[in-house]
C-alpha positions in Angstrom: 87.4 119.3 91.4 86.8 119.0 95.3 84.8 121.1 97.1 86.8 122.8 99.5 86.2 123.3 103.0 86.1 127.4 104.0 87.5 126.9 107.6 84.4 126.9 109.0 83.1 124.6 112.0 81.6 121.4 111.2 81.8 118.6 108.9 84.9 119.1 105.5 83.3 119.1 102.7 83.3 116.1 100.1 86.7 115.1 98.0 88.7 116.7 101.1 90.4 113.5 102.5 91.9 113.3 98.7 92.4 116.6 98.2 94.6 116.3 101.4 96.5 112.8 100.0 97.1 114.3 97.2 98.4 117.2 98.7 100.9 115.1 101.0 102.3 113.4 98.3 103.7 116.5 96.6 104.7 118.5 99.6 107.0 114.6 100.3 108.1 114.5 96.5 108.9 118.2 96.1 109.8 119.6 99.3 110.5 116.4 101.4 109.8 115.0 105.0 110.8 118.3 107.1 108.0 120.4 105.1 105.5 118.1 105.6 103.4 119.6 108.7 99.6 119.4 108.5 99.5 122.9 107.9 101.8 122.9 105.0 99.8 119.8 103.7 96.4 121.6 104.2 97.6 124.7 103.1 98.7 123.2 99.8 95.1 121.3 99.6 93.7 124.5 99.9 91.3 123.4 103.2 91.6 124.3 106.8 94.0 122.7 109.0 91.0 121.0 111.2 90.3 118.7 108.3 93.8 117.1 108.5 93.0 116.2 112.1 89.1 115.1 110.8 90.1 112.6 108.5 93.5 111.1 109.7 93.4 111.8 113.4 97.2 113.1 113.1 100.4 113.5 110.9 101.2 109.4 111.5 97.6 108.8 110.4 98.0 110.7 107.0 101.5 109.1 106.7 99.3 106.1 106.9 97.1 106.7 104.6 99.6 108.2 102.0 100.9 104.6 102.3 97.6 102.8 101.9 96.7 104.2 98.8 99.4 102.4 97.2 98.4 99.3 98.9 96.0 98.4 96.4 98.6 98.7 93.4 100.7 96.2 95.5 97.9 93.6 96.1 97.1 93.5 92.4 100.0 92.5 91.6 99.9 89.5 93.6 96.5 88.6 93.5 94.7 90.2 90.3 94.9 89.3 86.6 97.9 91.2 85.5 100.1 88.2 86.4 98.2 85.6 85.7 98.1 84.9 81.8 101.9 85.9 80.8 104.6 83.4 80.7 106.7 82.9 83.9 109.6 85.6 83.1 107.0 87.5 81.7 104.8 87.7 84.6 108.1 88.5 87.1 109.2 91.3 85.3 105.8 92.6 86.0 105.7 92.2 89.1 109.5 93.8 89.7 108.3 96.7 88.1 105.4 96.7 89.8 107.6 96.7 92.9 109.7 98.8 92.2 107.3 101.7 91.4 105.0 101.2 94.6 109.0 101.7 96.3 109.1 104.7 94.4 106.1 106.4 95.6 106.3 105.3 99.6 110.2 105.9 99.6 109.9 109.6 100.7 106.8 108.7 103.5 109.4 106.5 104.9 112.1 109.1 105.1 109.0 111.5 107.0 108.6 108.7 109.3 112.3 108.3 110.3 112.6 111.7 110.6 110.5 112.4 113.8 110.9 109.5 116.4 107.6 109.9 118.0 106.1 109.7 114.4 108.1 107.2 114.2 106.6 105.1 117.0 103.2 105.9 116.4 103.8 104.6 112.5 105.1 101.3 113.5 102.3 100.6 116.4 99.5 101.0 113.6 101.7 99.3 111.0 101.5 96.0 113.6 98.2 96.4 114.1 96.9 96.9 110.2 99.7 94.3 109.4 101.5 96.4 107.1 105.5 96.3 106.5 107.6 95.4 103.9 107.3 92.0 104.3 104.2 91.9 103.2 105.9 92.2 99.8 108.2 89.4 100.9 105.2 87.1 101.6 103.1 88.4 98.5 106.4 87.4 95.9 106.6 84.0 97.8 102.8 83.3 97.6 103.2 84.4 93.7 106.1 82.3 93.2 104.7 78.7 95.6 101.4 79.0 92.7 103.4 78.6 89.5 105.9 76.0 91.6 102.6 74.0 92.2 101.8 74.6 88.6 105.7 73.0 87.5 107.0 75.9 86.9 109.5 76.3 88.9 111.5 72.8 90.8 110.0 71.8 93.9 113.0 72.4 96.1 113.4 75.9 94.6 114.1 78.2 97.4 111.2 80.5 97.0 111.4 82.3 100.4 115.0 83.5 99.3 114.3 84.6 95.7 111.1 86.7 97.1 113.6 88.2 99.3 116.0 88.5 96.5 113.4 90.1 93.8 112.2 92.1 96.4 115.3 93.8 97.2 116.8 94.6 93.9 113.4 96.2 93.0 113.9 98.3 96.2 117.6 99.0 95.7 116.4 100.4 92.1 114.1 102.6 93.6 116.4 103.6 96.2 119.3 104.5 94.0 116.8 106.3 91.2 115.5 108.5 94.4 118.8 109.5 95.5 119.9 110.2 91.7 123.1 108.5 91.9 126.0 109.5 89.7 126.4 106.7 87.1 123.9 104.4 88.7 122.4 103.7 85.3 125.5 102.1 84.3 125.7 99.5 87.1 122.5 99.3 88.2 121.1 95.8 86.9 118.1 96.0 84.2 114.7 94.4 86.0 114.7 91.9 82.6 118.7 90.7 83.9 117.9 90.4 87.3 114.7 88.2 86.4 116.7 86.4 84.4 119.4 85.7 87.1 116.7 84.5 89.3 115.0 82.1 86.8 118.3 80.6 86.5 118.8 80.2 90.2 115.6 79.0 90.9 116.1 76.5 87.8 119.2 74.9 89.1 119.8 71.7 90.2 120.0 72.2 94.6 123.1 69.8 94.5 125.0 71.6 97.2 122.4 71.8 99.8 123.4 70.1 102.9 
């Protein structure tokens, strides 16, 4: 359990700067992006308001850093074991799911960030400068899918740029559709395993028709 901080001048106390990410995520999940102030967020953390401004400099910097600690998940995927010792639908189903959860969790920092232009601004300035956006998920599934080409896995004219951009978008469009709750989306909505599928078959075929 984190020490909390008592309001006080100085330094926050230690486990703070998670107490406050943890704290933003639920005030996005439950409440959404109009609720989340840094007062509501340090409120809910149980710390004083300060320590918001401490750690993240201001609301786009904990939006930030909300997103950042799902970075990791994402860069796992691409780079760690997890997809490295499965066969090749194997290995892209985990890695749509994979996907699809990190677009899960960020979903509702997005909406925060569209909701307030000048958040807005300030979120995209330090997403160019870190180099975070979504196609880093692009480039990631390409990356991913150029190693098990080079391994003869997949045809060497395979189009890999357009089935990251494909893969990358039904997992979002999951996501999307699961966050809104969509009346009979289940119904339509492709299973990760079928889209995979479709894509192995696409990536598989014979580029015939290209000009």
């Amino acid at each position: 359990m984190p020490e909390r901080s008592t309001g006080r001048a100085g330094r926050p106390s230690t486990g703070v700067r998670e107490a406050l990410l943890e704290a933003a995520q639920a005030v996005l999940s439950e409440s959404g992006a109009a609720r989340l102030t840094t007062r509501a967020v340090a409120q809910r953390a149980g710390v004083a308001e300060a320590s918001v401004f401490y750690h993240f400099g201001d609301r786009p910097g904990l939006l930030l850093a909300v997103v950042g600690e799902y970075l990791p998940q994402v860069v796992e995927l691409f780079f760690g074991e997890r997809l490295r010792h499965g066969t090749l639908r194997a290995d892209l189903l985990a890695l749509f799911e994979g996907l699809e959860s990190f677009f899960l969790r960020t979903a509702p920092v997005v909406a925060a960030v569209q909701a307030d232009s000048e958040v807005r601004e300030a979120f995209r300035e330090r997403s160019r400068r870190h180099d975070i956006g979504p196609h880093r998920a692009i480039e990631g599934t390409a990356a991913f899918l150029a190693a098990r080409q080079a391994a003869g896995e997949l045809p060497p004219d395979a189009d890999l740029r357009a089935a990251a951009m494909l893969l990358v978008g039904a997992a979002y469009q999951r996501a999307y559709h699961r966050l809104l709750g969509a009346a009979g989306a289940q119904r339509w909505l492709a299973e990760p395993a079928e889209t995979v599928d479709l894509l192995l078959r696409g990536l598989r075929a014979k580029q015939t028709d290209r000009p």
